[in-house]
C-alpha positions in Angstrom: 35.4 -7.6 5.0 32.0 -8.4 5.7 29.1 -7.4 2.6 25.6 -6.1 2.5 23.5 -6.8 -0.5 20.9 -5.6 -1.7 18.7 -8.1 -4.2 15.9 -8.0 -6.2 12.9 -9.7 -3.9 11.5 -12.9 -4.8 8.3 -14.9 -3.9 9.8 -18.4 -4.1 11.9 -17.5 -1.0 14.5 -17.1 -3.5 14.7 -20.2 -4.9 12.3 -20.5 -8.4 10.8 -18.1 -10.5 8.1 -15.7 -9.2 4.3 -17.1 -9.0 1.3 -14.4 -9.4 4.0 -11.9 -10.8 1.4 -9.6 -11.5 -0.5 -9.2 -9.1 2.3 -9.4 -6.1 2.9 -5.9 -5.5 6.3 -6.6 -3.5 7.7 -7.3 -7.3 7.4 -3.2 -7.9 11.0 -3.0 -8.4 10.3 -5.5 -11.5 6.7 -4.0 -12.8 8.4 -0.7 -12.7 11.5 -1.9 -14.5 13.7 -0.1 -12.0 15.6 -3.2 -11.9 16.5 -4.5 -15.2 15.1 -8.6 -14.3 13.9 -9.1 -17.9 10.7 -9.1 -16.3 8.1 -11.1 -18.5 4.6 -12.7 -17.0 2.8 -15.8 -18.5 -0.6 -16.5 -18.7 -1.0 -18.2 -15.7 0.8 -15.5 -13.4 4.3 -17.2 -13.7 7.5 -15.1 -13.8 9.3 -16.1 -17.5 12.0 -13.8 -16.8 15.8 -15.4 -16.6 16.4 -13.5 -13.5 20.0 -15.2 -11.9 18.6 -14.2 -8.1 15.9 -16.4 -8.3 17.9 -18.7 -6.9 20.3 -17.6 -5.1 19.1 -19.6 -1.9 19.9 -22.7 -4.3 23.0 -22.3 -6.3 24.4 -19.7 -4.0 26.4 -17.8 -6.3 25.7 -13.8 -6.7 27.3 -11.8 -9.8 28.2 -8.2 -9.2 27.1 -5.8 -11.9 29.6 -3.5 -10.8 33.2 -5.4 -11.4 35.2 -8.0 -10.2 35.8 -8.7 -6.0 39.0 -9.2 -4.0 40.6 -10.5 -1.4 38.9 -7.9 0.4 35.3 -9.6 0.3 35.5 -12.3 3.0 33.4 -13.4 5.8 30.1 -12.8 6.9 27.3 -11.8 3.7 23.6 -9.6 4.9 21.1 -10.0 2.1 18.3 -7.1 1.9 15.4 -6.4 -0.4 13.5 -3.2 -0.8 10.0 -2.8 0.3 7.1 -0.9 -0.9 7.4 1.8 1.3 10.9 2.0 0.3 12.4 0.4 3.2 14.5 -2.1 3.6 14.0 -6.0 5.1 17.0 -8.1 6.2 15.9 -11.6 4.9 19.0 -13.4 4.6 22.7 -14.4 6.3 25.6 -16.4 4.9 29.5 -16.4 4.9 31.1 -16.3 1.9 33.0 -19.1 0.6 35.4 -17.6 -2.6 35.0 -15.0 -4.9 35.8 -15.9 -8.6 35.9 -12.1 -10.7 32.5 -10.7 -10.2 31.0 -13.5 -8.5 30.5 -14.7 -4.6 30.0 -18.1 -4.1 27.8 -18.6 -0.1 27.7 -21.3 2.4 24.4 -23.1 1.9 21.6 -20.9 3.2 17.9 -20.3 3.9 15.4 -17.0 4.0 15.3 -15.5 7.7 11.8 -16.6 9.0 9.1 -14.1 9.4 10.2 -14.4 12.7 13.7 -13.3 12.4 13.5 -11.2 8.9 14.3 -7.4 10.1 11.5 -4.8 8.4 11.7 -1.3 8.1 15.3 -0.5 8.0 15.8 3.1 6.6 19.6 3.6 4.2 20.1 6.5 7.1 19.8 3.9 10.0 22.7 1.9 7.9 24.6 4.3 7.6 24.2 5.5 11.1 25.7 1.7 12.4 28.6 2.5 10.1 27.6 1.0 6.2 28.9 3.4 3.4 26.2 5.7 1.8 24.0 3.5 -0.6 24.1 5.7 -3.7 24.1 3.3 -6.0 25.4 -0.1 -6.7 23.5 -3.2 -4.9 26.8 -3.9 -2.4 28.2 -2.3 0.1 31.5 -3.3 2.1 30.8 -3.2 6.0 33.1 -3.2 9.6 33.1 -5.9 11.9 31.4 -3.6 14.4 27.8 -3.1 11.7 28.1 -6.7 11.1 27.3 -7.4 14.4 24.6 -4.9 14.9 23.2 -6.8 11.7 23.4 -10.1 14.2 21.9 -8.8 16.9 19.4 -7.2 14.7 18.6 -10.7 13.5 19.0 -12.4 17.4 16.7 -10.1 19.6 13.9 -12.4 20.3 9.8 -10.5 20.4 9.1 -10.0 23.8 6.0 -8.2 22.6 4.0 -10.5 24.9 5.7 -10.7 28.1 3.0 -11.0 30.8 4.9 -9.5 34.6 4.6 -6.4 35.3 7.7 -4.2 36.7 8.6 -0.4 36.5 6.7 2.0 34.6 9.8 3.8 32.9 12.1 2.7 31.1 15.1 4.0 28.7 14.9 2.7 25.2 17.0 3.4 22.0 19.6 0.9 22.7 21.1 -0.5 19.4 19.9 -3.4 19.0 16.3 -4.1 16.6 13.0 -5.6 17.2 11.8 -7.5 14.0 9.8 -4.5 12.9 11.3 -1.4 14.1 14.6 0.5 14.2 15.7 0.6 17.6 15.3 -2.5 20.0 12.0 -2.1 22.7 12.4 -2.6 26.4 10.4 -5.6 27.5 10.0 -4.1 30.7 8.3 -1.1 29.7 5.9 -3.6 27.4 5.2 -6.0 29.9 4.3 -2.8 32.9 1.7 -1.3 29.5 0.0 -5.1 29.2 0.0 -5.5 33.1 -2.4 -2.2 33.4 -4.4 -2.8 30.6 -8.5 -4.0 31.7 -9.3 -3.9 28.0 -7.5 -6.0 25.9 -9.5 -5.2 22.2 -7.6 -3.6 19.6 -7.6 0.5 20.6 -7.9 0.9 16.5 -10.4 -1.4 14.9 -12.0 -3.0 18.5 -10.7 -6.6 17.5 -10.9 -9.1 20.4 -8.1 -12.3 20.5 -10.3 -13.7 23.1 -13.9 -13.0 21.5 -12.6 -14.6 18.2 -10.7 -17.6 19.7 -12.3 -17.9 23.0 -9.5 -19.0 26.0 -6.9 -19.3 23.5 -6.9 -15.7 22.9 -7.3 -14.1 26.5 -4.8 -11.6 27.3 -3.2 -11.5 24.1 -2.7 -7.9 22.4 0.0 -6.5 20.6 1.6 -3.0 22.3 2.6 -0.2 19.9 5.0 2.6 20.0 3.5 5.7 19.6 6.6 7.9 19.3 8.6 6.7 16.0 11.5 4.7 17.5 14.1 5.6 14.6 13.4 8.9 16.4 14.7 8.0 19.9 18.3 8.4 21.0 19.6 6.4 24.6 18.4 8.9 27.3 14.8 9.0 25.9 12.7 8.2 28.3 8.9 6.4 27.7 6.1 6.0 29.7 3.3 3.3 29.2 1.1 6.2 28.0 3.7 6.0 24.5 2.2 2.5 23.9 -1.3 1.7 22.1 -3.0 -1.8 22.3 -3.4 -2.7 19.0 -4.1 -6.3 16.5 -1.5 -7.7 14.6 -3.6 -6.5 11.4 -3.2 -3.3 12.7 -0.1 -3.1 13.8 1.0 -4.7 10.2 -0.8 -1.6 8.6 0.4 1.3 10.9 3.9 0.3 9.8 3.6 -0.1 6.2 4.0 3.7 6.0 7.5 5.2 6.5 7.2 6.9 9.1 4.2 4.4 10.8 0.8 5.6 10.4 -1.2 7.4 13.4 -3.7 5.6 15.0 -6.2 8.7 13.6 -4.8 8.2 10.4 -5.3 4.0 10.2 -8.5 4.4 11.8 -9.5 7.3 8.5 -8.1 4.7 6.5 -10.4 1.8 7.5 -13.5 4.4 7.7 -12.6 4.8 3.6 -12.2 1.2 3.0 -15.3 0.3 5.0 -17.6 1.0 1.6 -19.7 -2.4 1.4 -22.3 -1.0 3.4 -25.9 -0.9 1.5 -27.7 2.0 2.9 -31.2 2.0 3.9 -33.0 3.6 0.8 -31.3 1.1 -1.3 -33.0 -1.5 0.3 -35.7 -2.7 -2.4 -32.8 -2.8 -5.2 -34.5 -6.4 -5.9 -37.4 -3.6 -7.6 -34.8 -2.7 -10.7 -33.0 -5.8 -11.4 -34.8 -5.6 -14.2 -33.3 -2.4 -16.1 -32.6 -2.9 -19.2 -29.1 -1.8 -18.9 -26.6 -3.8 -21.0 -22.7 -3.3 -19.3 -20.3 -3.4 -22.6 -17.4 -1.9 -20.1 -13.9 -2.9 -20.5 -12.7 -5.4 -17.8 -10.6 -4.0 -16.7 -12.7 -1.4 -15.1 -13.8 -3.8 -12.8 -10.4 -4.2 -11.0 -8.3 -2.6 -8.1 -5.1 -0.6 -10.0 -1.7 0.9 -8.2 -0.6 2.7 -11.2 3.0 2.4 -9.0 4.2 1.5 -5.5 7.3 3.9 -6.3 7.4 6.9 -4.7 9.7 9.1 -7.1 6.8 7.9 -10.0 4.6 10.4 -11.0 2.4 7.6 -10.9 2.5 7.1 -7.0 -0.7 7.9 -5.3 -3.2 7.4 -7.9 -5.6 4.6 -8.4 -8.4 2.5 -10.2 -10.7 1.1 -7.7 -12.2 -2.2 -7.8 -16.3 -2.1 -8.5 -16.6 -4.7 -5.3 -15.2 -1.8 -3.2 -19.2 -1.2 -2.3 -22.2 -2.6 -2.6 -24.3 -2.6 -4.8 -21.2 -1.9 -6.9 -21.5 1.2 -9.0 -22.7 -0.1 -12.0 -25.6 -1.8 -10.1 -26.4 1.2 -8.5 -26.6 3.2 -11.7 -29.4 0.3 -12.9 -31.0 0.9 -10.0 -31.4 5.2 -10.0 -32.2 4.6 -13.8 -35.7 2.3 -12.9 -36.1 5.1 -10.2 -35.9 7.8 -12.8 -38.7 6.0 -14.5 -40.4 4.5 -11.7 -43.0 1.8 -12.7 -42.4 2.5 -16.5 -39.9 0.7 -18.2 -36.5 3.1 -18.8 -35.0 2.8 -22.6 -33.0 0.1 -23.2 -29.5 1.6 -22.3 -25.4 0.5 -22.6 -23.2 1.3 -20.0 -20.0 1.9 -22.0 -17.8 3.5 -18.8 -18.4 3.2 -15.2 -14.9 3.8 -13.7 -13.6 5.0 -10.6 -10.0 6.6 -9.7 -8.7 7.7 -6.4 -5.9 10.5 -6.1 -4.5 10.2 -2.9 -1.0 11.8 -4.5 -0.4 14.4 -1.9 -2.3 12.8 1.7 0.6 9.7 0.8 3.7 11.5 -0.6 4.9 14.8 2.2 5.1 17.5 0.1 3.8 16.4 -3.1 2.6 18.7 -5.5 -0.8 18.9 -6.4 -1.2 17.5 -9.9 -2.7 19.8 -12.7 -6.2 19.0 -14.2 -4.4 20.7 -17.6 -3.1 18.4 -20.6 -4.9 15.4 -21.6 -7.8 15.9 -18.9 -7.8 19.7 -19.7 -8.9 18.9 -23.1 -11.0 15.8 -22.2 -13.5 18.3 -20.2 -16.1 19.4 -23.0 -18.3 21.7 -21.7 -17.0 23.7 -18.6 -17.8 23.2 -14.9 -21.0 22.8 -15.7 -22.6 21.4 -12.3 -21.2 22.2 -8.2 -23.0 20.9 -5.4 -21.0 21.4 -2.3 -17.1 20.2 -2.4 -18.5 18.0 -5.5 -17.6 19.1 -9.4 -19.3 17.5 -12.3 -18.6 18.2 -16.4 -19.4 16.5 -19.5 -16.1 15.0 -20.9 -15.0 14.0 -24.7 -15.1 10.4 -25.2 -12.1 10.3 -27.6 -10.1 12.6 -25.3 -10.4 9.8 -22.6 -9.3 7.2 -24.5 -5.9 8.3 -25.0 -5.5 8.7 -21.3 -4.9 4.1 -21.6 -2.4 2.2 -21.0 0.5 3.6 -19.3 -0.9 7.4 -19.1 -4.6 6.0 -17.6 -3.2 7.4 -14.3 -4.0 10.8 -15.7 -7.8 10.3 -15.5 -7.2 10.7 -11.7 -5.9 13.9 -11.6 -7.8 17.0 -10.9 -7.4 20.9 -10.8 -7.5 23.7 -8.0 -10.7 24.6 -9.7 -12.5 21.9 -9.0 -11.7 20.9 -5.2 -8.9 22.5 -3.6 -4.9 21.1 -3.9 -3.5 17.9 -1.1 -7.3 16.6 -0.7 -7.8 12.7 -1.4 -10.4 12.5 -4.1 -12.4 10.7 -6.0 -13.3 10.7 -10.0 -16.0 8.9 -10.9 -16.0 8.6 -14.9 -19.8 7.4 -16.5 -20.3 7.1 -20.3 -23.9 5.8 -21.4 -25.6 5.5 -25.3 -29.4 5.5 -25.2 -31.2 5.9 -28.4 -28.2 6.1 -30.4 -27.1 9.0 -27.9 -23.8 9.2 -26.0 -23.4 11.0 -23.1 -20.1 11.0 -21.2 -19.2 12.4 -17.7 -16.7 13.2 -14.9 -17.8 13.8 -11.4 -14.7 14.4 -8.7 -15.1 14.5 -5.1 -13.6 14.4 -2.1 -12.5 11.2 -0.4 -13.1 12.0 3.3 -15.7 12.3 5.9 -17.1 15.5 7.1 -18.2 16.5 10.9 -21.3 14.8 11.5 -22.0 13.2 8.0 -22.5 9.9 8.1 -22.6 9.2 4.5 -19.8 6.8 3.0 -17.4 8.7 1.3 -17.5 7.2 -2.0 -21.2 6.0 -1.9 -21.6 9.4 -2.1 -19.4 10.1 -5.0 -21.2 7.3 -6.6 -24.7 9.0 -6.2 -23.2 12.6 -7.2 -22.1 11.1 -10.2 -25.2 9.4 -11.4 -27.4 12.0 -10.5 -25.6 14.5 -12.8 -25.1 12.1 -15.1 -28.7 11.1 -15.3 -30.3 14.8 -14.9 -31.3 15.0 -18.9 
């Protein structure tokens, strides 16, 4: 019979150890340890780990954990990885050759291209084309019948682009698979959406192929399903008004959520990340470079952090952002409001021990998640009470030694936040500033929330920024 199996992924295209380990954030399985790899990093980013799949697309030999194989394992083999939105991507086909106890020896093989590698496969659309419940294990034994659904899977050329126009409607749900989605999308329907379109810019982020690459890019566009297609059975019935023009960045980032994104929902999510924006009062920052602010910070507070891609983690959702996410970056901005305090004087010579930002977006990216209790270490990290409110924005005074137990693998705790303090399933931010002036400390937590109101036109985290440093420099 036929195999699926599902492997560890690898950056070498499965064939050498892993480069950038730690900062590749397709290796979660590996920083999480939910695969036991014997995952190790050296200093220059390189994978030291003895993992045998690293090159499987070279010796061609894969070892079952599990026992030995049969007779019963012949014939075609599917290689899968899992993704960080715990899907699934078909990147690899072989036959087998023997089996020798626990080990499969393949035909000589290569990686799927991008092309032809098969994203977002869900366990339940496997086991929907007939492969066993995935429980556990990393195999599964397959019919003739899914084994050929896995080829045409692989086959069914992107007709994304198809430029005549014909009928407007169209049954989809077939089951075959586009490249990227989990039921196959009629070219007909795509090429009628392109033919009415007079606007070919990106409906999501405005991007223009032919404005950025002239002739080369006129009337190219990607087209979107609107409607989930793992939704859609074979007597659904789409009009062109289920499609969206959209870039291939954007089309790349609706679907790395399971299920896709919204359009309102990417376009919320590029209004956050949009932060390098210097607003207009902050326009003579050239006036404080000057402070005499010293910045004895850790490092590490200057870079982005996923404390885990895993969505069972009780990590998942919460964050360290990088200081380059705006500009000026916080720090710089806190120089700056200091020499303001002060205006021509000169402010006291002062170290800037913390300046650290976390972002809880627990609940807006795991459906149904709880919202996460500001009791326990944080509870007791709060010194003084909530001592300051201005609108949905919370500030306190927070114990330094409190905080600095919250390192290493329980720093994703400085991101949480309580009920009290800004109400349960909002994204937020917690902006964390300890200073010493004159031999005096003064430590403090600022959280709020991480979206836009109606009609404010404020940056979202520029103006967690400036809540923060305003309470923490109101002495």
């Amino acid at each position: 019979m036929p195999i699926i199996i599902r492997t560890a992924f690898n950056n070498q295209s499965w064939n050498g150890q892993c480069q950038n380990a730690d900062r590749d954030r397709r290796l979660f399985q590996c920083h999480e340890a939910v695969i036991d790899t014997g995952y190790k990093v050296t200093k220059t980013g390189q994978c030291a780990a003895q993992c045998w799949e690293q090159n499987l697309c070279s010796t061609y030999v894969w070892h079952s954990t599990t026992g030995d194989f049969g007779e019963k394992a012949t014939g075609d083999v599917y290689f899968v990885y899992r993704d960080i939105d715990q899907s699934l991507v078909l990147w690899g086909k072989s036959e087998i050759n023997k089996t020798e106890g626990n080990s499969l020896t393949f035909k000589r093989f290569k990686p799927l291209s991008e092309n032809e590698q098969v994203r977002e496969l869900t366990y339940q659309y496997l086991e929907s084309i007939g492969v066993p419940r995935w429980r556990s294990g990393t195999f599964r034994y397959i019919s003739a019948e899914a084994a050929k659904t896995l080829d045409n899977l692989i086959s069914v050329a992107d007709e994304t682009f198809a430029d005549l126009s014909e009928e407007t409607w169209d049954s989809e749900g077939r089951s075959l698979l586009k490249r990227h989605v989990t039921k196959e999308r009629s070219a007909k329907l795509v090429r009628a959406f392109k033919a009415q379109l007079t606007d070919y810019s990106c409906s999501i982020c405005g991007f223009s192929f032919h404005r950025a690459y002239g002739t080369l890019g006129a009337g190219f566009i990607e087209a979107h399903h609107t409607i989930p297609i793992a939704t859609l059975t074979e007597q659904t019935r789409m009009s062109i008004s289920d499609l969206i023009a959209v870039c291939s960045n954007c089309h790349r980032m609706l679907h790395r959520s399971n299920p896709p994104l919204s359009k309102e929902e990417l376009q919320s999510e590029i209004e956050i990340a949009a932060q390098q924006v210097i607003p207009s009062a902050l326009r003579n920052l050239e006036r404080s470079v000057s402070a005499p602010v010293t910045d004895a910070r850790p490092k590490e507070e200057d870079v982005q952090k996923s404390f885990s891609l895993l969505v069972t983690s009780e990590k998942y959702g919460y964050f360290r952002l990088a200081q380059d996410n705006t500009y000026p970056t916080g720090p710089r901005l806190f120089a700056h409001r200091l020499q303001e305090k002060y205006g021509s004087a000169t402010p006291p010579p002062t170290i800037l021990h913390h300046f650290v930002v976390y972002m809880n977006k627990r609940s807006e990216l795991r459906a149904g998640a709880i919202g996460a209790s500001v009791g326990g270490l944080i509870g007791a990290a709060i010194t003084s009470g909530m001592v300051s409110r201005d609108g949905d924005t919370i500030s306190s005074e927070v114990d330094s030694s409190t905080f600095k137990l919250m390192s290493g693998e329980s720093e994703y705790k400085r991101a949480l936040y309580d009920a009290s303090e800004l109400k349960q399933g909002t994204s937020a931010f917690i902006v964390f500033i300890e200073t010493e002036t004159n031999s005096s400390r003064r430590f403090t937590r600022t959280v709020a929330p991480a979206f836009q109101k109606p009609g404010d036109t404020r940056i979202p985290l520029h103006s967690a920024l400036e809540a923060a440093i305003t309470y923490h420099l109101a002495q």
